[in-house]
N, C-alpha and C positions, 0 to 999 in steps of 0.2 A: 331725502331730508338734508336741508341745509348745513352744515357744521362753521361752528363758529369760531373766527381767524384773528386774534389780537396781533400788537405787534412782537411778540416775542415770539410766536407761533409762525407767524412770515416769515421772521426772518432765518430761524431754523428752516428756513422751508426753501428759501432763495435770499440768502444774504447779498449775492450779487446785484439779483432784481433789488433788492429793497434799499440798499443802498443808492445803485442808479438815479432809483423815482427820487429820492427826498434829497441829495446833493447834487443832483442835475437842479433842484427847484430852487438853488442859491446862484446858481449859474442864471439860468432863461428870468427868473423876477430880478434878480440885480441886472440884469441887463435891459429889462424892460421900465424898470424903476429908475437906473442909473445912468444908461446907453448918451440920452442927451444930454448929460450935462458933460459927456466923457467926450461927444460929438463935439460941441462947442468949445470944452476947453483945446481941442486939436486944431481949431479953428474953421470950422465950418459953420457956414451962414445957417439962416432957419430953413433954408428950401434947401441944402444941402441935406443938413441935421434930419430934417423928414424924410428926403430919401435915403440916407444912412441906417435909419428905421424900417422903413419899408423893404430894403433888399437884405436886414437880417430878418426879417420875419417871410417874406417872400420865398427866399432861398431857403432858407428851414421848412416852409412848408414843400417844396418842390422837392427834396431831397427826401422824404421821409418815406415814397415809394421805392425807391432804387435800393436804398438802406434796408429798407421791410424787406424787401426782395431777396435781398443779400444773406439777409439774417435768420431767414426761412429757406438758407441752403445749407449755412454753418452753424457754428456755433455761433450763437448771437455774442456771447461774452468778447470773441473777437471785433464782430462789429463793434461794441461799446468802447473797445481799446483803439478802435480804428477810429473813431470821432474824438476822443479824450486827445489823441497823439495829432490829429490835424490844428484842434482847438491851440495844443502847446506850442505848434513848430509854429503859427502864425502870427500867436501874439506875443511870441520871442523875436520874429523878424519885426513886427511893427515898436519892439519896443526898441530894438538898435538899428533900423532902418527909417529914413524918412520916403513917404513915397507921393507920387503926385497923389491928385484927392480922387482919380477917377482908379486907379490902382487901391487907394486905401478904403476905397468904399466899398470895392468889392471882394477885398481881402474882410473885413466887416461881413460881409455877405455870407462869407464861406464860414465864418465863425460862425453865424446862425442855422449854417445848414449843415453842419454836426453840433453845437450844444441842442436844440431844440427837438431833434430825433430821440434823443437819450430817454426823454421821460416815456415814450411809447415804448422803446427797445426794455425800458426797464419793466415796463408793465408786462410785455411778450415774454422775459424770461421768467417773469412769476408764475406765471400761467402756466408755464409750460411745466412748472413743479410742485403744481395742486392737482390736487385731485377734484374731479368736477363738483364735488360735492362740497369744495371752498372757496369756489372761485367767484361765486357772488356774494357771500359775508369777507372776504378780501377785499373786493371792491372797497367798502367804505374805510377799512384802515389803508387803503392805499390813499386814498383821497385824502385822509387824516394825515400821512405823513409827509406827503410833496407840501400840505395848507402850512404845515408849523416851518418845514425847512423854505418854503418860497417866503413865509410873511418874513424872515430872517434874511432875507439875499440883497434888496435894497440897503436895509440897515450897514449892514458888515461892510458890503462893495464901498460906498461909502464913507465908512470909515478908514480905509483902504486908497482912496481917493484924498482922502483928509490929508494922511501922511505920507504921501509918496506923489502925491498931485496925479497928472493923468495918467502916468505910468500905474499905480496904482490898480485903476481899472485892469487893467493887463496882468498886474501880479496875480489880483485876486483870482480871474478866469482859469488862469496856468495852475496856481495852487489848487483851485475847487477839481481840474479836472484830472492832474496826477492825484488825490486822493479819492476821485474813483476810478483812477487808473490801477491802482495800486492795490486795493482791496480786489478791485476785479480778478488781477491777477495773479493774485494770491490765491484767492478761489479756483481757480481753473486747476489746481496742484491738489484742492481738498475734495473738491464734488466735481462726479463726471457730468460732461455734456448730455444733455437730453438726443434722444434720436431721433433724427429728424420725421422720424413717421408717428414720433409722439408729440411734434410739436402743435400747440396753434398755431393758427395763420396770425400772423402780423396786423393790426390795426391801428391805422392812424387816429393820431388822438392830439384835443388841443393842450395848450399850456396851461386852463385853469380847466381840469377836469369837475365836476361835478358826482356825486353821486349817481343818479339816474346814469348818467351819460357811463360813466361805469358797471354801472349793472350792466348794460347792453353790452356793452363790450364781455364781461365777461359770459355771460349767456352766449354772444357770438363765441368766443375761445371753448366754451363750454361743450358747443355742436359742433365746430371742430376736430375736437379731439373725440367723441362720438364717431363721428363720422369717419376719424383715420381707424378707427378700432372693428369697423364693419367692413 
């Protein structure tokens, strides 16, 4: 029988996870909301600006196995510190360095290929601290809580962009991801890591998740962890 998961119950349940999924979703939609107008003001043409797009979304999907991988050996919470702290250190160099554009596109690049892992690694630590019999009425408060913090990520970047022009862009990124650097690791001091023979396996997942597309995921994490328990 299914047991039923609001959001107050998640997050007693994986504050780390839940945090992840819903301020990683101010990160990847202001990015995807905001990215070109961030490209342009840097000054890149429209066939740059589109491949400036394309190798953060590229590179984030490419990364999100090696990552998985990683994350299904340790503590995932490390992985998440590990993406938060590559996101800081690079758009701290792009904000006091000038670089050529085939350098700054791909420093861009590597931004996408740790924010856009985060919302899967955040969903892998929730799972990993439900019990099977929540992980699919999760599903939809998870989907509930990236929807309100992503419909928020364009707006705020934005306004971020408003007052600080294209450095802006770059504050907002470094801020959104030392404040789930910071809660993460806060947490690692409150609640112990899961063992790895209790974890799910890792599942890639997009940046607008869906319901359905949730359900199966957690039904996968579900058998899973079944399956390490036989």
């Amino acid at each position: 029988m299914q047991e039923s998961l609001g959001i107050g119950a998640l997050w007693k349940a994986s504050p780390s996870g839940l945090v992840t999924i819903g301020v990683s979703g101010l990160a990847s939609a202001g990015f995807f909301g905001v990215g070109t107008i961030y490209a342009i003001k840097s000054g890149l043409s429209v066939s740059e600006t589109a491949l400036f797009m394309t190798l953060f979304i590229g590179f984030g999907a490419a990364s999100q196995w090696p990552l998985g991988w990683l994350s299904d050996k340790i503590d995932r919470r490390k992985v998440i510190l590990l993406c938060c702290a590559l996101v800081t250190v690079i758009c701290i160099l792009l904000s006091l360095f000038e670089f050529s554009k085939t350098v700054f596109l791909i420093l861009n690049g590597l931004i996408g290929a740790s924010t856009l892992p985060l919302y899967s690694l955040g969903v892998a630590q929730t799972n990993d601290r439900l019990r099977p019999s929540q992980m699919v009425s999760a599903s939809g408060t998870i989907v509930l809580v990236y929807s309100v913090f992503a419909s928020l990520g364009p707006l705020s970047m934005s306004y971020f962009i408003d007052l600080f022009e294209s450095s802006g862009f770059l504050i907002y990124l470094i801020l959104v991801h030392l404040l789930i650097a910071a809660i993460v690791f806060s947490m690692m001091f409150i609640t112990d890591d899961v063992d790895e023979s209790d974890q799910a396996n890792f599942q890639v997942m997009t940046q607008r998740p869906s319901v359905v597309g949730m359900e199966v995921i957690a039904e996968e994490a579900l058998e899973s962890q079944l399956d390490s328990e036989n």
